[in-house]
C-alpha positions in Angstrom: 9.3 21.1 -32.1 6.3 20.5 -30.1 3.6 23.2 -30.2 2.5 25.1 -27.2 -0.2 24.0 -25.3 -3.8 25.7 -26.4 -5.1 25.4 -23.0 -3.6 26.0 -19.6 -5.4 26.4 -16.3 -4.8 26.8 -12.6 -3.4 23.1 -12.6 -0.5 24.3 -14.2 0.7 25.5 -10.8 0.4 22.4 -8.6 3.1 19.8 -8.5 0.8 16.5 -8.4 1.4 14.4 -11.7 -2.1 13.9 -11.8 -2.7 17.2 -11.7 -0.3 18.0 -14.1 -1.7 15.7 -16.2 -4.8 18.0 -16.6 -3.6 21.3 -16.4 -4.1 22.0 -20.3 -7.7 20.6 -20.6 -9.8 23.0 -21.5 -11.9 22.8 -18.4 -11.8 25.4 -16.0 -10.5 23.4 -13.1 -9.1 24.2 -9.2 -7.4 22.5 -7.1 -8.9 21.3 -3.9 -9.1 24.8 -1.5 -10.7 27.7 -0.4 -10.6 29.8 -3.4 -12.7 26.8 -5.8 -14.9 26.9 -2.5 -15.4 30.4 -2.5 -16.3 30.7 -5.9 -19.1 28.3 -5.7 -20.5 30.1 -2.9 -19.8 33.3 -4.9 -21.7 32.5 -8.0 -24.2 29.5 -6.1 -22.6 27.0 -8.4 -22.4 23.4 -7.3 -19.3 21.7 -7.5 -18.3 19.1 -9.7 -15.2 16.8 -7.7 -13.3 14.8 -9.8 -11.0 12.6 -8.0 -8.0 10.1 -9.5 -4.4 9.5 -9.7 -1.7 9.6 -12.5 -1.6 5.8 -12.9 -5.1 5.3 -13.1 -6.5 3.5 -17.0 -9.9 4.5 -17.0 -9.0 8.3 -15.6 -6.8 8.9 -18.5 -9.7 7.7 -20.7 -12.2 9.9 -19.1 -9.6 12.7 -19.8 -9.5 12.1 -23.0 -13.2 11.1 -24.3 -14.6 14.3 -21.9 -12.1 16.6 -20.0 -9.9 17.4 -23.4 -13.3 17.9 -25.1 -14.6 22.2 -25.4 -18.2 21.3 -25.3 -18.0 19.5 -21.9 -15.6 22.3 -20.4 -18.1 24.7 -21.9 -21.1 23.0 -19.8 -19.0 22.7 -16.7 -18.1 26.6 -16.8 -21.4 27.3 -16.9 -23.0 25.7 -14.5 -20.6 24.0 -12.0 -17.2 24.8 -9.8 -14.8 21.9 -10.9 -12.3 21.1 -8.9 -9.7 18.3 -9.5 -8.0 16.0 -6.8 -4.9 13.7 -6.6 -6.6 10.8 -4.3 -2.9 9.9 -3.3 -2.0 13.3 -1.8 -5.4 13.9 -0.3 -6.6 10.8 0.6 -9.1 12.1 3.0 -11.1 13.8 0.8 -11.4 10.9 -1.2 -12.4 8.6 1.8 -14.9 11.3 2.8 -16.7 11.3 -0.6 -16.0 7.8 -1.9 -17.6 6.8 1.3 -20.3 8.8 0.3 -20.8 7.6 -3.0 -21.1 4.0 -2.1 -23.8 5.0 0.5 -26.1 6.3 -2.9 -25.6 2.5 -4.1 -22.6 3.6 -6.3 -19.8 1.4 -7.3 -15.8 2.9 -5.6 -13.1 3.3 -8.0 -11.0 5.8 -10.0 -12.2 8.0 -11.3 -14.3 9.0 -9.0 -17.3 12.1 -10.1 -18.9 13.9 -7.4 -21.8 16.2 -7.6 -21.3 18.5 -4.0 -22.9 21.7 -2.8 -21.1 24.9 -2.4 -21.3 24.0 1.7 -19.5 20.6 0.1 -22.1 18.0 0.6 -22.1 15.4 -1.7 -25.6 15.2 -3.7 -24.9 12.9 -6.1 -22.0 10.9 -8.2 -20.5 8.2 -9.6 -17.0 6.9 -11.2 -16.2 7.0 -15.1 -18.8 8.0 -17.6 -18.9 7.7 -21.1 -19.4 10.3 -23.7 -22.0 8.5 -25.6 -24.7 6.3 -23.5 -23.5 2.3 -22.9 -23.4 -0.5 -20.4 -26.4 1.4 -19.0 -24.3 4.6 -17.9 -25.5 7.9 -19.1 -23.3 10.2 -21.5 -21.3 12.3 -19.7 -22.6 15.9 -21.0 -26.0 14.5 -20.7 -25.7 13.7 -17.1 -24.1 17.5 -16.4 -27.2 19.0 -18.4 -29.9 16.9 -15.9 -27.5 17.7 -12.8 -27.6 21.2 -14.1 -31.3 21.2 -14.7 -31.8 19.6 -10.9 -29.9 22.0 -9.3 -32.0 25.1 -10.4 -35.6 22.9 -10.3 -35.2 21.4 -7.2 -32.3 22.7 -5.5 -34.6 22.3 -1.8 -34.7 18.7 -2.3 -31.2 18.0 -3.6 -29.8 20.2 -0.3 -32.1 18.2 2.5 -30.7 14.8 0.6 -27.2 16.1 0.8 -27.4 16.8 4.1 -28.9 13.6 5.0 -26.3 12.1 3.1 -23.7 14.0 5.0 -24.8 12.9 8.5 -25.1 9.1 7.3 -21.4 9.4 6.3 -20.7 11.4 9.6 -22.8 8.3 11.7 -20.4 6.0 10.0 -17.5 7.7 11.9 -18.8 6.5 15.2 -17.6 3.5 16.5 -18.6 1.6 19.7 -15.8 -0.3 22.1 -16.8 -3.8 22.6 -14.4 -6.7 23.6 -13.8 -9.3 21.4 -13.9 -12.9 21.6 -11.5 -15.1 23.2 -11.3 -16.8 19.9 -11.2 -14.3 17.6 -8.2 -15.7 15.3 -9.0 -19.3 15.2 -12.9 -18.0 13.7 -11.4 -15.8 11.6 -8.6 -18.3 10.5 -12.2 -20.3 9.5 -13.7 -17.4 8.0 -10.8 -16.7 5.5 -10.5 -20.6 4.9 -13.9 -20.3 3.6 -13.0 -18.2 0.4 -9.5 -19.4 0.1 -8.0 -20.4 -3.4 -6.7 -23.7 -3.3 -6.0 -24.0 -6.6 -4.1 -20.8 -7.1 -4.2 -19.0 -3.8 -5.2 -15.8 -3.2 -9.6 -15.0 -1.5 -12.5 -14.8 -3.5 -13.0 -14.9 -7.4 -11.6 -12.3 -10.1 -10.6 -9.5 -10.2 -8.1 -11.3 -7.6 -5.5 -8.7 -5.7 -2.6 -10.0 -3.6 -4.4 -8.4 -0.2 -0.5 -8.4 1.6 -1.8 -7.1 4.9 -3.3 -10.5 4.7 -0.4 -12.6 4.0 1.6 -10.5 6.3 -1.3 -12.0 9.1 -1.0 -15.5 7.8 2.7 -15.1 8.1 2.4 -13.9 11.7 0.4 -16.9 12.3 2.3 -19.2 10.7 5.5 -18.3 13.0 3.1 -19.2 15.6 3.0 -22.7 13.7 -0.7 -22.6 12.6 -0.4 -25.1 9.9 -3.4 -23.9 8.2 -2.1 -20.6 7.9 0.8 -21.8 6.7 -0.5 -23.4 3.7 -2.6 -20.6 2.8 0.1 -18.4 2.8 2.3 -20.4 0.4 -0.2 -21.6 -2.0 -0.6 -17.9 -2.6 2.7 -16.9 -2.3 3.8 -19.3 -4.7 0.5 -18.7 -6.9 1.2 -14.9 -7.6 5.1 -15.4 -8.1 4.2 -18.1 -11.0 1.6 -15.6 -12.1 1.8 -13.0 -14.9 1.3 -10.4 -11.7 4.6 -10.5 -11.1 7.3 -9.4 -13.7 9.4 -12.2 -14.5 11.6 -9.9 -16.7 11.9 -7.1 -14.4 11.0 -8.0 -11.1 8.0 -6.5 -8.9 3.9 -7.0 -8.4 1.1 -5.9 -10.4 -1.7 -4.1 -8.7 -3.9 -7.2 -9.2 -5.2 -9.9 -11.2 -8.1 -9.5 -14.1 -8.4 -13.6 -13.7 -8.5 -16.2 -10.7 -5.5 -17.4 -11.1 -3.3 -14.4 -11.7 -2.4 -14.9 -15.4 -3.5 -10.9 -16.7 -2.6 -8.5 -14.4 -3.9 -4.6 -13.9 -0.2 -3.8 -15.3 -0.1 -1.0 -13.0 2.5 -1.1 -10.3 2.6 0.4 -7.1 5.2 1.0 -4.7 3.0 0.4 -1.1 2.0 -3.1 -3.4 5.4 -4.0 -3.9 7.2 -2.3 -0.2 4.7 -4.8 2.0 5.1 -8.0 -0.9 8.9 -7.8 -0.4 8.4 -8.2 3.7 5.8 -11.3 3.4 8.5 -13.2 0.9 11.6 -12.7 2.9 9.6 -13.3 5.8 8.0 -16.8 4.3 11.7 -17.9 3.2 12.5 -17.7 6.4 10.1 -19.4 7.8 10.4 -22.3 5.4 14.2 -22.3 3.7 12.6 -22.0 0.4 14.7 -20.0 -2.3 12.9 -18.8 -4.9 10.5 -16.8 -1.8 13.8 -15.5 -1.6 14.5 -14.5 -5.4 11.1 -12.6 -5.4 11.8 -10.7 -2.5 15.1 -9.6 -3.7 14.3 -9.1 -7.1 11.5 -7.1 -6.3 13.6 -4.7 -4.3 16.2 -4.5 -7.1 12.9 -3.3 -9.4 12.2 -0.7 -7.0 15.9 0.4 -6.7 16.3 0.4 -10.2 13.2 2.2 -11.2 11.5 4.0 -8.2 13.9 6.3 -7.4 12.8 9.7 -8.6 15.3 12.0 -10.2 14.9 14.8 -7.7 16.0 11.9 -4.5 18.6 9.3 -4.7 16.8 7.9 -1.3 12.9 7.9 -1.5 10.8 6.4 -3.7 7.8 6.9 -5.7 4.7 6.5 -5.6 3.4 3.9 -8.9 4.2 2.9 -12.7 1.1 3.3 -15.1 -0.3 0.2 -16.6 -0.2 2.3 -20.5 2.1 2.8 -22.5 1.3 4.2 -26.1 -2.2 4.5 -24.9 -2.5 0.9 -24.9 -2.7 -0.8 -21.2 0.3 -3.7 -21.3 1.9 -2.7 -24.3 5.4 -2.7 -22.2 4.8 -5.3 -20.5 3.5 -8.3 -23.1 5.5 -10.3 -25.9 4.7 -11.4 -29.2 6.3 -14.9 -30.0 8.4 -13.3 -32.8 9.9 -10.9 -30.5 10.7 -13.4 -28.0 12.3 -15.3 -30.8 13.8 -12.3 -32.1 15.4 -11.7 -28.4 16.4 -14.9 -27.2 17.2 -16.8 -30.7 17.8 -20.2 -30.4 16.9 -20.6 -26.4 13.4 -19.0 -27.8 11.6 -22.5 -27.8 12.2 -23.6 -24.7 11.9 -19.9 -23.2 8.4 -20.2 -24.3 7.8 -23.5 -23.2 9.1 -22.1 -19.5 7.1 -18.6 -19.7 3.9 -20.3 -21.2 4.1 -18.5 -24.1 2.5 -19.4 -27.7 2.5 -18.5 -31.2 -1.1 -18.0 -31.2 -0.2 -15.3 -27.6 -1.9 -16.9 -24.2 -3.7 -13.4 -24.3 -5.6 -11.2 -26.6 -4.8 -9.8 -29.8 -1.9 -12.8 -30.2 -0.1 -11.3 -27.8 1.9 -13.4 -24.5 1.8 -12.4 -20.6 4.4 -14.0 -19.6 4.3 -16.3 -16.6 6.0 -19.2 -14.8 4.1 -22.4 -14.1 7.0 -25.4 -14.8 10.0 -24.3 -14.5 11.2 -28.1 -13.3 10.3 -29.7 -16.8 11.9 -27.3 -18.7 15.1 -27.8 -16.3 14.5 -32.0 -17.0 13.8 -31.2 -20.9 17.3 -29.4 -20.8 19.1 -31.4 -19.0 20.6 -28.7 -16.6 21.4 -28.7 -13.2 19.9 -26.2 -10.6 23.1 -23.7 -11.1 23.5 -24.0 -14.5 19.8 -23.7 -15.1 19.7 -20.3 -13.1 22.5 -19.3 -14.9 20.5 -19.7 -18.2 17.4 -18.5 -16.6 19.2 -15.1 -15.4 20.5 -14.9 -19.2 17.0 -14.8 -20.3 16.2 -12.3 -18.6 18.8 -10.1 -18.9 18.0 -10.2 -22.6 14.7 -9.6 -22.4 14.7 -6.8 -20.4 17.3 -5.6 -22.7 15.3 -5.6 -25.5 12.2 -3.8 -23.9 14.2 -1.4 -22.5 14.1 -0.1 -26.0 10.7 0.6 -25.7 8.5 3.1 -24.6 7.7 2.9 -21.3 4.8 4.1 -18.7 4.9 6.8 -16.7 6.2 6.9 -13.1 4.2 8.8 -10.9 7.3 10.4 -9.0 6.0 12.1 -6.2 7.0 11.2 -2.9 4.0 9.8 -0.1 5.8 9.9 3.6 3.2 6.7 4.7 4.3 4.7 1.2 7.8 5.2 1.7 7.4 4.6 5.6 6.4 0.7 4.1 9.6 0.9 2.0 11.4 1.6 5.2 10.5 -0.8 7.3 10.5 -3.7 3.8 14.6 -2.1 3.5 15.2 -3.0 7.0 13.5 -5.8 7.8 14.6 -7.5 4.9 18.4 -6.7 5.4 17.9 -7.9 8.5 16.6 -11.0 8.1 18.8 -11.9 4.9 21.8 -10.4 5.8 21.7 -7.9 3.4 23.7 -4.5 4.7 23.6 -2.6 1.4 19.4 -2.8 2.0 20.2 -1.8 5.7 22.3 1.2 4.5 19.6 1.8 2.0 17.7 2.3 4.8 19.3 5.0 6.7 19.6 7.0 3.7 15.6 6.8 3.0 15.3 7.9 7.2 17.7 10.6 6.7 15.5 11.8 3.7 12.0 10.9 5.6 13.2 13.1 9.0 15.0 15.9 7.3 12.9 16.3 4.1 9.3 15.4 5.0 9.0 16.7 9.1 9.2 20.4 8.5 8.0 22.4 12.0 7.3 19.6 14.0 5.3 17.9 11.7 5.6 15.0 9.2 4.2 15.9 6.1 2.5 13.9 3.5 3.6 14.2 0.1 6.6 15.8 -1.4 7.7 16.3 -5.3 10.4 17.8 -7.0 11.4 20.0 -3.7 7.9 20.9 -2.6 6.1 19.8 0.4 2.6 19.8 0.6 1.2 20.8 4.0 -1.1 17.9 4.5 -0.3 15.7 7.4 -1.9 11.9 8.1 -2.5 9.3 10.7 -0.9 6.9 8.5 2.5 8.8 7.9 2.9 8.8 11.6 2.5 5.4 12.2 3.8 4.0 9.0 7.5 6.2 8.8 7.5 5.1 13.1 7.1 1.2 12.5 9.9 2.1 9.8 12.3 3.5 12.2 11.4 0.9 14.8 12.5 -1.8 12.4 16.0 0.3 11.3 16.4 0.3 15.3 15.8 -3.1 15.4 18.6 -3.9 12.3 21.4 -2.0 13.6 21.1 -1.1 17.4 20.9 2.7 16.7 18.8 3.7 19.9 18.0 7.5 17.8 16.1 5.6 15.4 14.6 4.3 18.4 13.9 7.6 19.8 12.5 9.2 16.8 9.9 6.3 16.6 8.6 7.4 19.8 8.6 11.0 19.0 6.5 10.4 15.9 4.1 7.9 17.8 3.9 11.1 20.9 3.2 13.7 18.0 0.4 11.3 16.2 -1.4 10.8 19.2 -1.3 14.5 19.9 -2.6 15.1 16.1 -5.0 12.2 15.4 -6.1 10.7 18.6 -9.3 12.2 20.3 -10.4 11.0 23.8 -12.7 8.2 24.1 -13.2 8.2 20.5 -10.0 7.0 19.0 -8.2 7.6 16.0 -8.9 9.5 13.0 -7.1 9.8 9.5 -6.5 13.3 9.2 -6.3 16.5 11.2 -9.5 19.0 11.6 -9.7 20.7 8.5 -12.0 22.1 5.1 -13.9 18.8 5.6 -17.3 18.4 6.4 -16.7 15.6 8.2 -12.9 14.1 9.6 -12.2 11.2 8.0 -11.9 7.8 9.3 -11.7 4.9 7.3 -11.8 1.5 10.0 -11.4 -0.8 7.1 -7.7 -2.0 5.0 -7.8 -1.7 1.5 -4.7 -2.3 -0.7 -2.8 -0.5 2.6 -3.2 -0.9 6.1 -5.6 0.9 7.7 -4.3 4.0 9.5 -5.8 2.8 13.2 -4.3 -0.2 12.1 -0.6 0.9 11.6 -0.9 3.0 14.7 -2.0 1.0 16.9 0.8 -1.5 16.0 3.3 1.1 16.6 1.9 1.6 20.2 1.8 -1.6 21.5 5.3 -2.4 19.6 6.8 1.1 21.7 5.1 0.5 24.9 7.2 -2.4 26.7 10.1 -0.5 25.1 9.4 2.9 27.2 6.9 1.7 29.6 4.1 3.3 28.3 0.9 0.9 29.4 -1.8 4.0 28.6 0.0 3.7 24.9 -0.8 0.0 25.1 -4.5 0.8 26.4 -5.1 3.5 23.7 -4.3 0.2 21.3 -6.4 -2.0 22.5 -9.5 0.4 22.9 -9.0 1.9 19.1 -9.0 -2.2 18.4 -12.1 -2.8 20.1 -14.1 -0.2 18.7 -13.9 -2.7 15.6 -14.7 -6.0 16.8 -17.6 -6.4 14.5 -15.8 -5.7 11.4 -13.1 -8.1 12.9 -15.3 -11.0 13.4 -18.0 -10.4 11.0 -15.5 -9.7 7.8 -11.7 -10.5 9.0 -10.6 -9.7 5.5 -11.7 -6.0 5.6 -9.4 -5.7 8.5 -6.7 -8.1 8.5 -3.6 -5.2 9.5 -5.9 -4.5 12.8 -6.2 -8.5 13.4 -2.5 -8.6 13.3 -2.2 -5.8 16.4 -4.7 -7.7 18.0 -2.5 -10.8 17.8 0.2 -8.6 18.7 -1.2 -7.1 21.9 -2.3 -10.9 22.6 1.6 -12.5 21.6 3.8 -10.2 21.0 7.3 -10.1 22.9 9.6 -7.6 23.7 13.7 -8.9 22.2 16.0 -6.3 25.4 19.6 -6.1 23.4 21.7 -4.0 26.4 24.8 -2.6 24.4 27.4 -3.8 23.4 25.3 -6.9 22.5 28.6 -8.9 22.1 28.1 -13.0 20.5 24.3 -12.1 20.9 24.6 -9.6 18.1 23.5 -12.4 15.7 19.9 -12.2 17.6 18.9 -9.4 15.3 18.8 -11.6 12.5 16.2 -14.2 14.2 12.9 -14.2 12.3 9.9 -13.9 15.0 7.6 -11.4 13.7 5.7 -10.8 16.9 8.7 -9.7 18.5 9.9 -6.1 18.6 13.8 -6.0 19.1 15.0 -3.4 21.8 18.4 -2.1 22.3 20.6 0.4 24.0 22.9 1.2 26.6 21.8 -0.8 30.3 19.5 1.7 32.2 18.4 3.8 29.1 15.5 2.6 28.5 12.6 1.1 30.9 12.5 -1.7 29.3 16.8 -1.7 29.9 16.4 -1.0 32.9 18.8 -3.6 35.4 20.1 -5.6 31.9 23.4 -6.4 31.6 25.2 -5.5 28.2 26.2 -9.3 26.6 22.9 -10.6 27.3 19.5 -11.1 25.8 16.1 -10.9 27.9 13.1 -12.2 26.0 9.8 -10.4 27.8 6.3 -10.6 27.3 3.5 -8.8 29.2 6.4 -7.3 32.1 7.3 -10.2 32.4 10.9 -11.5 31.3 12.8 -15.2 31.0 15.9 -15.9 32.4 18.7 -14.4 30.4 20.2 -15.4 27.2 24.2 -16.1 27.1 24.1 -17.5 23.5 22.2 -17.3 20.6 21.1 -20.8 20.8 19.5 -20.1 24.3 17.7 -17.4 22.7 16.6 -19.8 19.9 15.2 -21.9 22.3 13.1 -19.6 24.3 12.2 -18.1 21.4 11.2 -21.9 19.7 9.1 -22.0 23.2 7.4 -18.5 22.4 6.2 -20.1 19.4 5.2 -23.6 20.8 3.3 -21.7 23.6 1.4 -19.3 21.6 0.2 -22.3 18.6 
């Protein structure tokens, strides 16, 4: 019988994982709101913000050296507000202050300490601290006693720098239209040549993440038939899915690689990771014919069926899959030689020899990470053909994962993010699509139904959902990514409501996020010092990014040229991070090259023969369908037929999917 909790505080009452995580420290914490805020004003307290998320290592280390500890949650009732945030259901107010911290020199990252004041102006901070001194950090009850000390022997100073601070972070919110160079892809085609992997794929050294905004860019190029693209694109395709990143018992992506050459992953996964990996692989078999792009993207979406469902939705998804288990980071995950032995019996030796695995463990503490480097000497060694080698391969794993589904496994984070599961929309979709697959298709619809009827409550498309609660928070991103989801279920089965629905999100997100000649922010008006904008993509697209895809994807559909102009202008305000550092921004290059040659795929229903067109793999072009007349972009089409347009302007008819092949073969050739 396990013994009631000794602790409990307000965190008990929130439904975040995270949250939940810390709601029986013994620390005195709020969630992020009024009441924490009015308290510090209250009592002239400053705050101390904690920010992190349930999969996060180093924030359930923190927890445990500091937050479970009396002494600290003694110092922090005494002199400090705390308030604790979920980064993944606010990620505003992480933006806001993480932007902050880097602008005191600090390194980002999870978890994330700021110092504020009670007006909420960050002071000073940094990310996980220690409880003795080491690696040149400060103890963490030391550096509450000096914050402490500061606040009541120079609290003038420490407000006039906060403020400061605040208008630096505000400045950074401004951002200037220019136009950008006629060249702009080739330059930064050269730019991202320049720390490309050709070894093992993948930009820049260790820690090394899969960056799939990227690849989706390289992939858009490569339709275009950019050779160089191309390549980079499948050396690093191929690189991560030999790689101990990906899970060759299980399926699915890592968060990232520890090494260059992505042997040790962060074992964490996460689903927006996985959602945009399983587009770029079905995408790249496509483009090339190769099969085992095709296993990856397949298996990966049978990891996220199998395990990513949480148990309050048969539909949506969650959010990640901690990298502990045990306490011990990899635990699940990693193999000892005598357990694969133990597992697979007599096909252990040549297992090994195929997953790179030793007796002494390719890893520390003797232990194995298991990857895939040769598979086609270990086929020659045994003598097997390519079916019957699959067939032994497939046993392997099936065993495997038999055997550590007996043990204990990480934590899911199971709450429910409307812009991650937009991705996982639009990855169902697209990939069912393009591989013929109508289970992912009707997988699909189901995850809509759930998106529309669930998460938009009042008009409104809310942001993160658990067990039956909705939060009230409402992004840029969820807009834009749940809409280029629908777009795509429109563009896999014809239904013109999906469609609709796409547009009505895209109308409500410019209503909510876009201010006149200034462009996009992340989040509405709210407790913020300053509304958040972030111009840059980090793990996910940028949320400017996403919606100014959307836009110029809906505009030749409905006719709405100020939509396209909106685009453009939110993409030229920026240029300079697109020429200067193309990798910060690769989601925003890819609307760029959208607005410059994308294509407009008019279906009028029925479609007839030229039903088959939906399955054509052109990235750049957004399929269109409906009844003749009910749509501008319908407008004078004949059902039967297929009109490929770009700019307003439209080719001849297709009668057959072959013509359509051609013109779109020409598309391509045209836009090289």
């Amino acid at each position: 019988m396990t013994a009631a909790p000794r602790f409990t505080n307000r965190l008990a009452n929130e439904t975040s994982p995270y949250l939940l995580q810390h709601a029986h420290n013994p620390v005195d914490w709020y969630p992020w709101g009024e009441e924490a805020f009015a308290r510090a004003r209250a009592e002239d307290k400053p705050i101390l913000l904690s920010v992190g998320y349930a999969t996060c290592h180093w924030c359930h280390v923190m927890e445990r050296e500091s937050f479970e500890d009396e002494a600290i949650a003694r110092l922090l009732a005494g002199h400090f507000v705390a308030i604790k945030v979920d980064r993944e259901e606010l990620p505003d107010v992480d933006h806001v202050y993480m932007t902050a911290l880097q602008a005191m020199g600090g390194r980002g990252g999870w978890p994330m300490n700021v110092f504020l004041t009670p007006a909420l102006a960050p002071f000073y901070g940094g990310t996980y601290f220690p409880p003795q001194p080491r690696h040149g950090l400060p103890a963490f009850a030391g550096l509450l006693s000096a914050v402490a000390e500061a606040w009541r022997e120079r609290r003038g100073e420490i407000e006039q720098q906060a403020q400061a601070l605040l208008a630096h972070v505000r400045e950074g919110t401004r951002l200037p239209q220019r136009a950008p160079s006629g060249d702009l892809h080739r330059k930064s085609l050269a730019t991202l040549a320049r720390s490309f992997d050709r070894d093992h794929g993948g930009f820049g050294a260790a820690p090394k993440f899969p960056q799939p905004a990227l690849l989706q860019y390289l992939l858009a190029l490569a339709s275009l038939g950019d050779g160089q693209a191309r390549e980079m694109l499948l050396v690093t395709l191929h690189g991560m899915a030999a790689g101990g990143i990906y899970d060759h018992v299980g399926g699915g992506f890592a968060r990232y690689s520890t090494d260059g050459r992505w042997h040790v992953p962060h074992f964490e996964k996460m689903l927006y990771d996985n959602a945009q990996l399983v587009r770029v692989y079905a995408g790249a078999f496509r483009l090339t014919g190769d099969q085992r792009l095709r296993f990856v993207a397949e298996d990966t979406l049978a990891y996220l069926a199998r395990e990513m469902h949480p148990a309050a939705s048969a539909a949506a998804f969650s959010s990640a899959q901690d990298a502990d288990s045990e306490g011990v980071e990899g635990r699940f995950y990693v193999w000892t030689a005598d357990e694969l032995r133990g597992a697979l019996g007599a096909d252990a030796e040549p297992a090994m020899q195929l997953y790179d695995a030793t007796d002494a463990g390719n890893w520390e503490h003797g232990v194995n990470v298991l990857e895939r480097r040769d598979p086609a000497a270990v086929r020659a060694a045994l003598r097997l053909d390519a079916d019957a080698f699959a067939a032994w391969e497939r046993s392997l794993r099936e065993r495997l994962h038999a055997v550590r589904a007996r043990r204990i496994a990480p934590i899911t984070d199971d709450k429910v993010l409307a812009d991650w599961n937009g991705m996982m929309l639009r990855a169902l979709a697209e990939t069912g699509r393009l591989l013929g697959r109508a289970d992912l298709v009707d997988a699909a619809r189901a995850l809509a139904d759930f998106l529309r009827g669930t998460m938009h409550v009042d008009g409104r498309l809310r942001h993160a959902w658990r067990a039956g609660v909705l939060r009230p928070e409402s992004f840029l991103a969820d807009h834009a990514q749940v809409g280029l989801g629908l777009l795509e279920l429109h563009g896999a089965t014809g239904d013109a409501a999906w469609l609709r629905q796409a547009h009505d999100l895209a109308a409500a997100m410019i209503e909510r996020f876009h201010v006149a000649g200034d462009g996009f922010y992340d989040g509405e008006p709210g407790l913020l010092p300053v509304r958040a904008r972030d111009p840059y993509d980090g793990a996910v697209p940028s949320g400017t990014a996403a919606a100014c895809e959307l836009l110029l994807r809906l505009a030749g559909a409905f006719d709405r040229g100020d939509w396209a102009e909106l685009a453009q202008q939110a993409i030229a305000r920026q240029v300079a991070i697109l020429e200067q550092a193309p990798s910060a921004a690769p989601a925003l290059l890819y609307a760029h090259l959208l607005g410059e040659h994308g294509a407009d795929l008019a279906l009028p229903a029925p479609a007839g023969a030229l039903e088959r067109a939906r399955a054509e793999f052109a990235p750049l072009v957004t399929i269109v369908g409906g009844p003749p007349d009910s749509l501008p972009l319908l407008q004078g089409r004949r059902a039967g037929e297929a009109y490929l347009c770009r700019h307003g302007s439209c080719q001849l008819p297709a009668h057959s999917a072959g013509q359509l092949r051609e013109q779109l073969a020409r598309l391509r050739l045209d836009d090289a």
